[in-house]
N, C-alpha and C positions, 0 to 999 in steps of 0.2 A: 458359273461353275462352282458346287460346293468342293467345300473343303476333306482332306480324307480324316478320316476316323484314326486319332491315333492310339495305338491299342495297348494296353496296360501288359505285363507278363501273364497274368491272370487271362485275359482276354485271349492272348495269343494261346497259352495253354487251351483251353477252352476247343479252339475254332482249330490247334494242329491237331488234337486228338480225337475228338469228333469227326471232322471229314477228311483226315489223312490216315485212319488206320482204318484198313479193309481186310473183307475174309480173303483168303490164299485163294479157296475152294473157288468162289465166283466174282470176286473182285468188288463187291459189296459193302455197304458200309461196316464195320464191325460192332457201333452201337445202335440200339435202338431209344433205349431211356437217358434219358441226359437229366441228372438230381444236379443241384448248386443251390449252396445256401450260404447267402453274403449279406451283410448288412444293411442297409440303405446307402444313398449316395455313394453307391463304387462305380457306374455307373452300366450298370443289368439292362436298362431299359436300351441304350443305343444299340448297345452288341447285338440283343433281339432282333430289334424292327432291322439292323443287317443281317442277321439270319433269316429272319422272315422273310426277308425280299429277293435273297437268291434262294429259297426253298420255293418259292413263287414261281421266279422267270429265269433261274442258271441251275438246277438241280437235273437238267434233262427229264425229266419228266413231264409229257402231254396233259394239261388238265388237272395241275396239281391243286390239292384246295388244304391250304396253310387256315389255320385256326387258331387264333390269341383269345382264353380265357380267364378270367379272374372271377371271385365270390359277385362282383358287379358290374355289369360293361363299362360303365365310367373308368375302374380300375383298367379295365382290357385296353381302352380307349389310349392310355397312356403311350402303348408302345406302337399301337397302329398310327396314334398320330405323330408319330417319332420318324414311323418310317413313312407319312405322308411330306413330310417336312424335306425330307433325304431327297425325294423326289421330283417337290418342287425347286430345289435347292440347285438340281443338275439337267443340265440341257440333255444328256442322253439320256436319261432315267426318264426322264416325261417323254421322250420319245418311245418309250417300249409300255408305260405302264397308263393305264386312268385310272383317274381316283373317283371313287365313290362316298357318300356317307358314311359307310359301313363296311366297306370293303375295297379293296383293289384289284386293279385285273390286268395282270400281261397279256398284252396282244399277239405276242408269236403262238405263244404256245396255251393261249386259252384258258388261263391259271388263276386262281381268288388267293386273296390276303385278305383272311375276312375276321372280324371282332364281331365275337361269341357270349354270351349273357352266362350269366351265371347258372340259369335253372336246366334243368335234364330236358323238359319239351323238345322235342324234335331236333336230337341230340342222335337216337339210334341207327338212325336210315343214314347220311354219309357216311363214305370211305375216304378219310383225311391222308396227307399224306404226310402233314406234320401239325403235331399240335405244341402250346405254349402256353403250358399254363403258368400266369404270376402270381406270387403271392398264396401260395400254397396254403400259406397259414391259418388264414381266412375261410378254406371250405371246411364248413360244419359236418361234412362226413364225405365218404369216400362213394357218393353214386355218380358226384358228375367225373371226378377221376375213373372209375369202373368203364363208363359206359364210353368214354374218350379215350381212353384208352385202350379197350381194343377195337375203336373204330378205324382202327389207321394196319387190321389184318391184312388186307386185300390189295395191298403196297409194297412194291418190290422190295426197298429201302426207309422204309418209314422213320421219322424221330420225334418221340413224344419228349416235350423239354419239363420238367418241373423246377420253376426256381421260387425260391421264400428267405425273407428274416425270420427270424426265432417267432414260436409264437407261447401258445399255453402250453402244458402237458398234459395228456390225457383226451387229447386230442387225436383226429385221423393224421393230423397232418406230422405229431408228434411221430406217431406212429410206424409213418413212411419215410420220417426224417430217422429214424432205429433202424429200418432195414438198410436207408440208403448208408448208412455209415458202417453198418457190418458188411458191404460191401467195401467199403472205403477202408477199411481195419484189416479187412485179409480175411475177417472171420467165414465169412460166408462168400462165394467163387460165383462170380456170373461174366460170360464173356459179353454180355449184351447191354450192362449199365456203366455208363461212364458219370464220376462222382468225384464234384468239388466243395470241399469244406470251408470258409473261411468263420473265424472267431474263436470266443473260448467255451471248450465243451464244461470247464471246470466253474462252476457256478459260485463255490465256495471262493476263489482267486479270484473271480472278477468282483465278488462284492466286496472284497475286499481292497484290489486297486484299480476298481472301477475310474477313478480319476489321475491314472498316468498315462501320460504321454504313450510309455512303451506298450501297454497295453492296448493302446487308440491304435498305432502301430500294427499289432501285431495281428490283431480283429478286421484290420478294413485295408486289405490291396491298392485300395484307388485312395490310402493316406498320399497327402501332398500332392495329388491329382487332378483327383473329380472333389475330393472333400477336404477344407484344412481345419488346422488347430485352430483356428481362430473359429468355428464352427463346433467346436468341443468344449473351448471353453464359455462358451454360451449357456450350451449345455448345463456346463458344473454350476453354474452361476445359476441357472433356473432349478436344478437339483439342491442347492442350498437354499434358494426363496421356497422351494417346495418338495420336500424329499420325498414324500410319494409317487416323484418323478423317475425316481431312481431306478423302478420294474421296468417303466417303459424304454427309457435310456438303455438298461441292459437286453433286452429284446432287440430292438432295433436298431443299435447302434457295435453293440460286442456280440450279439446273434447269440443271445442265451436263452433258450427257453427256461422257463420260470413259470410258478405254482409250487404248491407243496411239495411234493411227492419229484423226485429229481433223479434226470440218469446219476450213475453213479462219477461221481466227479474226476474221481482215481484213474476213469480207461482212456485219457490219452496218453498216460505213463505207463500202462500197461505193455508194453512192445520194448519199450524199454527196460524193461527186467528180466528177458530173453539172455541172459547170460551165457546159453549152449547147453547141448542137454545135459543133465539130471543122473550123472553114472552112481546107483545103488549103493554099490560097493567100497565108492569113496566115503557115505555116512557110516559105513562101520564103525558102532564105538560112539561116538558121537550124542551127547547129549540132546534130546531130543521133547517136544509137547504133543499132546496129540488134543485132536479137535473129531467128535465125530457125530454126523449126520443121519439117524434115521430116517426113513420115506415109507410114505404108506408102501405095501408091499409089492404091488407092482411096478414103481418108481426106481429111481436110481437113489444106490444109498452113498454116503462120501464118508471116507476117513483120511485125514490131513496129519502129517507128521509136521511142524517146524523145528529144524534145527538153526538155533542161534549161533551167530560169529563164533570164532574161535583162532585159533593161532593158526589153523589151516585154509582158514575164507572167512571172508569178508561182508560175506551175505546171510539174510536170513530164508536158508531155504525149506520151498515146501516141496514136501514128497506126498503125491496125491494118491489116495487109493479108489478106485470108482467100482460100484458092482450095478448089474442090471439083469432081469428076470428074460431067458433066449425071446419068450415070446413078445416079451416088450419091443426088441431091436426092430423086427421085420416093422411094427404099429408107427414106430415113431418113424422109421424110413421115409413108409409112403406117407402116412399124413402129415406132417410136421417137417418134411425137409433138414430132420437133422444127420448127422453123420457117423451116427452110433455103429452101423457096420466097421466103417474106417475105422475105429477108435479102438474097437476091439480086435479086429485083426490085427493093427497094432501093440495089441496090450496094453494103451491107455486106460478103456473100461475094462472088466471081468466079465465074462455070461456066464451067468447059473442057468443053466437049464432047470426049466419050467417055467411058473406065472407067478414065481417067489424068488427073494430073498431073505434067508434063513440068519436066525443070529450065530451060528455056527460057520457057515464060509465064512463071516466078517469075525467073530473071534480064533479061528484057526490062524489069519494073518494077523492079529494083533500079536497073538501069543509069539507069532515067526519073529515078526520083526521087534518083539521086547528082544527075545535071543540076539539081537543083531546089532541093537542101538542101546544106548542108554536115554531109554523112557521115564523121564521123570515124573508127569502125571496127564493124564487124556479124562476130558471133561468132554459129555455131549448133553445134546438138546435132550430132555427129558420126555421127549412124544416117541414114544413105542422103545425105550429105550432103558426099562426100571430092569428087565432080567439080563440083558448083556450086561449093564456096568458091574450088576452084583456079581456075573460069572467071570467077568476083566477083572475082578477084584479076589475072586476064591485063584485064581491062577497067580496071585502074588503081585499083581501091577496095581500101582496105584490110578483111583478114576471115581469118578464122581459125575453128578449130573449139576448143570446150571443154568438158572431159570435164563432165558430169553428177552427177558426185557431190556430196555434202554439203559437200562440202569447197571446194569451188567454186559451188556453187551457193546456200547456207546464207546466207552475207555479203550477197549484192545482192539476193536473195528478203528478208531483215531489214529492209534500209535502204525496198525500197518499200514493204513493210508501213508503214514507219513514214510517209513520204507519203501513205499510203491513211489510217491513219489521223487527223493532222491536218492532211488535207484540200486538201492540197498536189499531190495529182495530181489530172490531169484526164483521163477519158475519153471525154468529149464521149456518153453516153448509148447507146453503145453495144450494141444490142441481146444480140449475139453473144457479146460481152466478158461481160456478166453472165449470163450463161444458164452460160457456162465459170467464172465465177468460184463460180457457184452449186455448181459439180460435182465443185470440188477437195477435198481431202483431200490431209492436211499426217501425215506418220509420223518420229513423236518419238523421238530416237537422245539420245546422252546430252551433258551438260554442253552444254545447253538449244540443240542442233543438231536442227533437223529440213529435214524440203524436202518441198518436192510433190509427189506420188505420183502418175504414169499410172495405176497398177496398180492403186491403189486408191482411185483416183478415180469418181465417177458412170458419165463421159461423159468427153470429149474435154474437153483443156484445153492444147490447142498453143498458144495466145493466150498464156496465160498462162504455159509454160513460153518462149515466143520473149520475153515481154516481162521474163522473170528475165534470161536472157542478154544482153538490151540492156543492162541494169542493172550487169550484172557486163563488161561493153563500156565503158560510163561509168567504173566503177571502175577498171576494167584502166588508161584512161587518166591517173587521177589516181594511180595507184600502180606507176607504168610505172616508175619513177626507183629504189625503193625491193625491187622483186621483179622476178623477170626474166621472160621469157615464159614461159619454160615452165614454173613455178611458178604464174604463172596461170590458162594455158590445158589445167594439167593434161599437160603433156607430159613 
């Protein structure tokens, strides 16, 4: 008689939300996609091959055909022989199942537990009823994901599982690992993907105390489990004999992915600066910077107010301004799954009607809100952007343009990080704001300079490039005395 599996909090979360939360409507499972991304040694492979083996022979379903792949069957191999092991292990279990080389088969109900290769070949033609794919990280593009996944249509209850450690960026698997967490974040609503996190999404913090304790903690569930410190400090010991060790360490052991080009480190503190909304009326008077974003003209344009501490709050808050072209809304709806209708019937975005935005909507609300706040000076990006500032300027506000580079930009992107992180800015919940914070990408240049990348960003993130430049607007003010303009504004 083997022994039972005993199950980590992790685990149990896992397996009560997965197969205990059902639709009202038919009684159904409520997830289909099941994303988890843990580190190594928590122990992912056993939990599987027991999900695999009642998705095989206790799922009520005739004929079911369960499917474990990985970038290499040797990989897939891992969890099928996990769950041959289980089998042979328990006298009732061999009583219900045979094993094969390469698969398994319940006898009542006529069902495979079968390990799957890595390549698309003869991949189209089944209708699975659960797949498992490990190690996400590993597939070099998204056709054997595509093609597995929706092969499991024709299934009452189907659950396609992806589980992975950290891998590169710029990768598929990166890719999927950004949507599954804006589902995980709030950002983006799906009733159908169930999504677990474990490690540090902040890259900048783990290289940093990549070698404590608390951090080892706080990255791997199955600490003092499945895996112990004496297993870590192994590690540090082989990351001092060889520090080029230290990539792979943080991938597979803190679940960071790594490469140049980095989500942005700041968005798990981001939910944390939801301080309640954003009432107008309270910045009246209020000293205030402005940051503003041009977009080619059918895009979305940003103007970002900060207002610094004061004897009345405690936070650096931003007051967002967003416009968008009416015909743009309906484009991005359908293609793009964003929620720009929502946002405007809201009043978070503006619609101008037509296939423009004019410099004129956006300086009619500069001019409102100079009347309203005390604007000390609003700096933007200098791309389409040389007649507004002049016309912010003939209207009595002070404003200017400032170049883009790191070198300008680096300094006031740092300092809000560090308000985002302890919790000192406030965005009043912002729908918009997080969906763009969600979609940056930060590209690491040296002697620890990096900035936020359009280019290699998701989506659109003018919010958050208008609200660097208020930052470096603020600065500019405090460091008027000591640098000259053009030194700051890049001139």
């Amino acid at each position: 008689m083997g022994e039972y599996i005993q199950l980590t909090p992790y685990h149990r979360e896992l397996i009560e939300q997965v197969f205990g939360n059902k639709r009202v409507d038919n009684n159904k499972r409520r997830y289909r996609f099941v994303y988890q991304e843990i580190p190594k040694k928590n122990g992912k492979s056993i939990i599987l091959a027991a999900i695999g083996l009642y998705m095989t022979g206790y799922d009520g379903e005739k004929g079911a055909r369960v499917g474990v792949v990985a970038a290499d069957k040797d990989q897939a191999k891992i969890i099928h022989e996990t769950a041959k092991k289980m089998i042979e292990a328990d006298d009732k279990l061999s009583e219900q199942f045979d094993i094969y080389t390469d698969y398994i088969h319940h006898r009542r109900t006529h069902s495979t537990f079968k390990v799957l290769s890595g390549s698309v070949r003869g991949k189209h033609g089944p209708d699975w009823s659960c797949i498992i794919f490990d190690e996400m990280h590993e597939q070099k593009n998204s056709e054997l994901w595509d093609t597995l996944s929706k092969g499991v249509a024709a299934r009452s209850q189907p659950l396609v599982f992806a589980l992975t450690t950290a891998g590169y960026r710029g990768t598929f698997a990166e890719e999927l690992s950004r949507a599954a967490y804006k589902v995980h974040m709030g950002v983006e609503k799906s009733e159908f993907w169930f999504t677990q996190f474990f490690g540090i999404r902040d890259e900048h913090r783990a290289l940093k105390e990549y070698d404590k304790v608390k951090l080892w903690k706080e990255a791997n569930p199955g600490y003092g489990i499945t895996v112990d410190k004496d297993y870590f400090r192994f590690q540090m010991e082989e990351i001092k004999k060889m520090p080029s060790k230290i990539s792979g360490f943080l991938r597979l052991h803190l679940n960071v992915w790594t490469g140049n080009e980095v989500s942005w480190s700041v968005l798990p503190y981001w939910n944390g600066c939801d301080h309640g909304v954003i009432n107008e009326s309270d910045l009246y008077g209020r000293v205030c910077y402005g940051g503003l974003d041009k977009a080619k003209s059918e895009d979305t344009n940003s103007l970002v107010w900060v207002f610094p501490p004061d004897e009345s709050n405690d936070y650096y808050v931003a007051l967002v301004r967003c416009w968008i072209p009416s015909e743009t809304v309906q484009r991005r709806v359908e293609q793009e799954n964003v929620n720009f209708r929502e946002w405007v019937r809201s009043g978070i975005v503006s619609s101008v009607v037509g296939n423009v935005v004019g410099d004129s909507e956006i300086l009619e609300v500069i001019i409102s809100d100079s009347e309203k706040f005390d604007c000390k000076l609003l700096l933007s990006d200098p791309y389409n952007a040389t007649q507004i500032v002049k016309d912010i300027q003939l209207a009595g506000i002070e404003a200017d343009l400032i170049s883009q580079t790191s070198r300008h930009t680096c300094g006031p992107l740092k300092k809000w990080e560090g308000f985002i992180r302890d919790g000192t800015f406030s965005h009043g919940g912002n729908a918009l704001y997080m969906w763009q914070a969600s979609n940056a990408m930060t590209v690491e240049l040296e002697h620890d300079n990096y900035y936020l990348s359009k280019r290699k960003s998701v989506e659109r993130i003018d919010c958050l490039s208008a609200t660097v430049n208020a930052f470096a607007a603020l600065d500019y003010e405090k460091q008027e005395e000591t640098y000259s303009a053009a030194d700051i504004l890049g001139k």
